[in-house]
DRENLUMVO-579645 format. One record per residue (C-alpha): x, y, z; chain. Coordinates in Angstrom, 1 decimal. Example, Ala and Ser with C-alpha at 12.3 -4.5 7.8 and 13.67 -1.06 7.14 Angstrom:
2
> px, py, pz, mido
> 12.3, -4.5, 7.8, A
> 13.7, -1.1, 7.1, A
This chain:
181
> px, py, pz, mido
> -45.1, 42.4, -6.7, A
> -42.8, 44.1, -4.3, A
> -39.8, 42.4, -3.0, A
> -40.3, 42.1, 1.4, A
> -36.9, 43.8, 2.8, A
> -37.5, 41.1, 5.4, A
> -37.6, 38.3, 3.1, A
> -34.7, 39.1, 1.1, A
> -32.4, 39.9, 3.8, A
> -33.0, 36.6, 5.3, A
> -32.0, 35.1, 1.8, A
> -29.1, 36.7, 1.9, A
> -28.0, 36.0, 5.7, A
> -28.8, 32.1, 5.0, A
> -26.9, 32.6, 2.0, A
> -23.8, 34.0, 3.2, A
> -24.2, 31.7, 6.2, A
> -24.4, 28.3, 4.1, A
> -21.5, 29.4, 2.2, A
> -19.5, 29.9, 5.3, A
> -20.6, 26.7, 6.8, A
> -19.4, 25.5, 3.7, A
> -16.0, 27.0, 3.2, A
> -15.0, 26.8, 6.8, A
> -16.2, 23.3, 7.7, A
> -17.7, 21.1, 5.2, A
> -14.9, 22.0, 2.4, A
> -11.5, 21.2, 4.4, A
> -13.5, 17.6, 5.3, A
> -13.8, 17.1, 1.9, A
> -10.3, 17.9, 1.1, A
> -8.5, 16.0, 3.9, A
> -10.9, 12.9, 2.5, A
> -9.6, 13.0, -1.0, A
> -5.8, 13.6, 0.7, A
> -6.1, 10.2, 2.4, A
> -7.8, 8.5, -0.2, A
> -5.2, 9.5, -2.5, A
> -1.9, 8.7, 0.0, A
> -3.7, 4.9, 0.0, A
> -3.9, 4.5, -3.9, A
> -0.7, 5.2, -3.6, A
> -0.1, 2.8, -1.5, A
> -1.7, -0.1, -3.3, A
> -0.2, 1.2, -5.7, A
> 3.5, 0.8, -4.8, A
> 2.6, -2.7, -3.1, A
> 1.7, -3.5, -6.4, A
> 4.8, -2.1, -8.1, A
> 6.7, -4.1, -5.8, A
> 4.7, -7.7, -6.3, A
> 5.3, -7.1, -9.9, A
> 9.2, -6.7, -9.8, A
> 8.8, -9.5, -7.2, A
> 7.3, -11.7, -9.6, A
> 10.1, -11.8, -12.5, A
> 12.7, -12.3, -10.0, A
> 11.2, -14.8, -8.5, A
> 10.2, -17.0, -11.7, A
> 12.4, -20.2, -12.8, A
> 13.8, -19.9, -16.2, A
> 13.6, -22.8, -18.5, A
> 16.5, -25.0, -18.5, A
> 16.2, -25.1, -22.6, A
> 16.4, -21.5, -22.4, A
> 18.6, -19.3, -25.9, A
> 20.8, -18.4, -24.5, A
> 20.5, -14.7, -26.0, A
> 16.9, -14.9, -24.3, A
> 18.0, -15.7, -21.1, A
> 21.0, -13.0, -20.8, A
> 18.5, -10.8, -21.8, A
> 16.1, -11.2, -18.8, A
> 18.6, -11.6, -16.6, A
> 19.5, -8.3, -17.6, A
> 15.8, -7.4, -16.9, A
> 15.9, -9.1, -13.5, A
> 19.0, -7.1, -12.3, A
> 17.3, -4.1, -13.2, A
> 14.3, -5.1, -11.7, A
> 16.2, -6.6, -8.4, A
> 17.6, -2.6, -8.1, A
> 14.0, -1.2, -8.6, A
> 12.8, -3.3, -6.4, A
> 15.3, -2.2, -3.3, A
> 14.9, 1.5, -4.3, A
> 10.9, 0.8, -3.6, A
> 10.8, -0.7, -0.5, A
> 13.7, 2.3, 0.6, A
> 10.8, 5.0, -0.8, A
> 8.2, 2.5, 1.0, A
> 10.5, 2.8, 4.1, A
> 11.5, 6.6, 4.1, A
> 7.7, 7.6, 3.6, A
> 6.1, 5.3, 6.0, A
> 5.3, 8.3, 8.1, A
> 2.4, 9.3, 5.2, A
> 1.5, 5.9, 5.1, A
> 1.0, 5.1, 8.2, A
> -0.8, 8.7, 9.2, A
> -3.9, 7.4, 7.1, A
> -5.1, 4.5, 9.0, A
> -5.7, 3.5, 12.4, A
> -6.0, 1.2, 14.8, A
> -4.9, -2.7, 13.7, A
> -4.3, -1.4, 9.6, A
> -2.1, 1.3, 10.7, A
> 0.1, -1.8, 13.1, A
> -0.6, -4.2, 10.2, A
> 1.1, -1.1, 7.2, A
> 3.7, -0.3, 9.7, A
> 4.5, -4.4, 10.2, A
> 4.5, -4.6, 6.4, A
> 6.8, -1.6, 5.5, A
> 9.1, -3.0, 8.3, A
> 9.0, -6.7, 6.8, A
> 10.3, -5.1, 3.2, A
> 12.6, -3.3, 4.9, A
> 14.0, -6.0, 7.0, A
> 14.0, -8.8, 3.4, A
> 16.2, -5.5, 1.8, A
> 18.8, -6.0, 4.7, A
> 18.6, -9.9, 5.3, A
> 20.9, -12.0, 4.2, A
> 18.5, -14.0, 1.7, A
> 19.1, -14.8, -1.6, A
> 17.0, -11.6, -4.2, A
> 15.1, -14.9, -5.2, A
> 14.3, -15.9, -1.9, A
> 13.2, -11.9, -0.7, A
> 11.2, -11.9, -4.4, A
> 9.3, -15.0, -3.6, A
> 8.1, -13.7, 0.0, A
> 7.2, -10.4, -1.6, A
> 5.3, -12.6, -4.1, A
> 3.5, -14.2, -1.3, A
> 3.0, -11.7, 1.0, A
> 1.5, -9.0, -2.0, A
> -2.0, -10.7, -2.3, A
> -2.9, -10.9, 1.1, A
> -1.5, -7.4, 2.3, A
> -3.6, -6.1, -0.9, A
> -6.6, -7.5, 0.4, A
> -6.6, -6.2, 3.8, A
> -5.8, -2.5, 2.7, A
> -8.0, -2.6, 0.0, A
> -10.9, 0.4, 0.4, A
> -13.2, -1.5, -1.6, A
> -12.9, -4.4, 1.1, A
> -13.8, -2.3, 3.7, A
> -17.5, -4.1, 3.9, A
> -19.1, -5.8, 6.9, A
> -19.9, -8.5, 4.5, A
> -15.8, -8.8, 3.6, A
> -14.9, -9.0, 7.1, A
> -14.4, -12.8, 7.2, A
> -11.9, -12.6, 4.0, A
> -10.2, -9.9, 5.2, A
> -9.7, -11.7, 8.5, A
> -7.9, -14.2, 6.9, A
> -5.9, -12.4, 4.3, A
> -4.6, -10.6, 7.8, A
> -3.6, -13.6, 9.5, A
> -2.3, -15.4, 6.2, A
> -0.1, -11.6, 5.8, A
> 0.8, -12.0, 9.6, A
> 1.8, -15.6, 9.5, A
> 4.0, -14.6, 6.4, A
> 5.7, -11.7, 7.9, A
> 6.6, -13.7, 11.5, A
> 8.2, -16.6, 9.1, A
> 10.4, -14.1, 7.8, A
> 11.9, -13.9, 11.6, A
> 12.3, -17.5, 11.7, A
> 13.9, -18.0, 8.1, A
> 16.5, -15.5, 8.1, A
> 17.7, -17.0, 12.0, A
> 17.6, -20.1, 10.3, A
> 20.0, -18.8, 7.3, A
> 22.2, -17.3, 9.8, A
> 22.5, -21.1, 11.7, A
């Protein structure tokens, strides 16, 4: 059975149109998708970098400590006390990514975040005292910036991790004008 010249040339104009339509629009979507899904992994991810460092600064060591034991991780917490201010710098110096991904209230909320770490790196605090906020401040920010949140059904939650995150962040004001008293 003969091929129609019709019919096949139509096949071959929808073809080369849909793989236009394609290229041009639907591919460069797709990209610029996986682009800002990957600059918020790494996001959580550093958040979660700095919570960790937080969180062996910020423990008490045991008062019957070896003393071999305890020189040891207060080697660990030095070196984690430096890692921790070189994060919230590379937080700080690529806020610009960061906060080009979301809008509206999460994009005030990163940019109030990255500007909290920054401001605990500068303050006169105590690294115990900057570790524990960081501690406390981790979970909530986590859960507001979290993609897997992002459900109508989560709303309520995520509500309240924001405030708790907010309320966190304006004490920080207060405390370190109460230090300087």
């Amino acid at each position: 059975m003969p091929i129609d010249p019709t019919t096949f040339i139509a096949s071959v104009a929808t073809s080369v149109a849909a793989s236009i339509f394609v290229e041009q629009f639907v591919k460069p979507h797709v990209e610029r998708i996986k682009e800002l899904q990957a600059t918020r992994r790494e996001l959580m991810a550093r958040i979660v970098s700095l919570s960790l460092s937080a969180v062996v600064l910020a423990e008490e060591l045991p008062k019957d400590m070896d003393r071999e034991v305890r020189q040891r991780i207060n080697d660990e917490r030095t070196r984690q006390g430096e890692r921790l201010r070189l994060a919230v710098q590379q937080l700080f110096d690529d806020a610009g990514r960061y906060l080009a991904v979301y809008a509206g209230v999460q994009r005030q909320f990163v940019r109030d975040y990255i500007m909290c770490m920054q401001g605990l790196m500068l303050s006169t605090r105590t690294r115990t005292r900057n570790a524990e906020i960081i501690r406390e401040l981790s979970i909530p920010v986590a859960t507001v910036l979290d993609p897997q949140r992002q459900r109508p059904w989560r709303v309520i939650g995520n509500l309240k991790a924001l405030r708790k995150a907010q309320k966190i962040m304006t004490a920080t004001h207060t405390d370190q004008r109460e230090a300087e008293d």
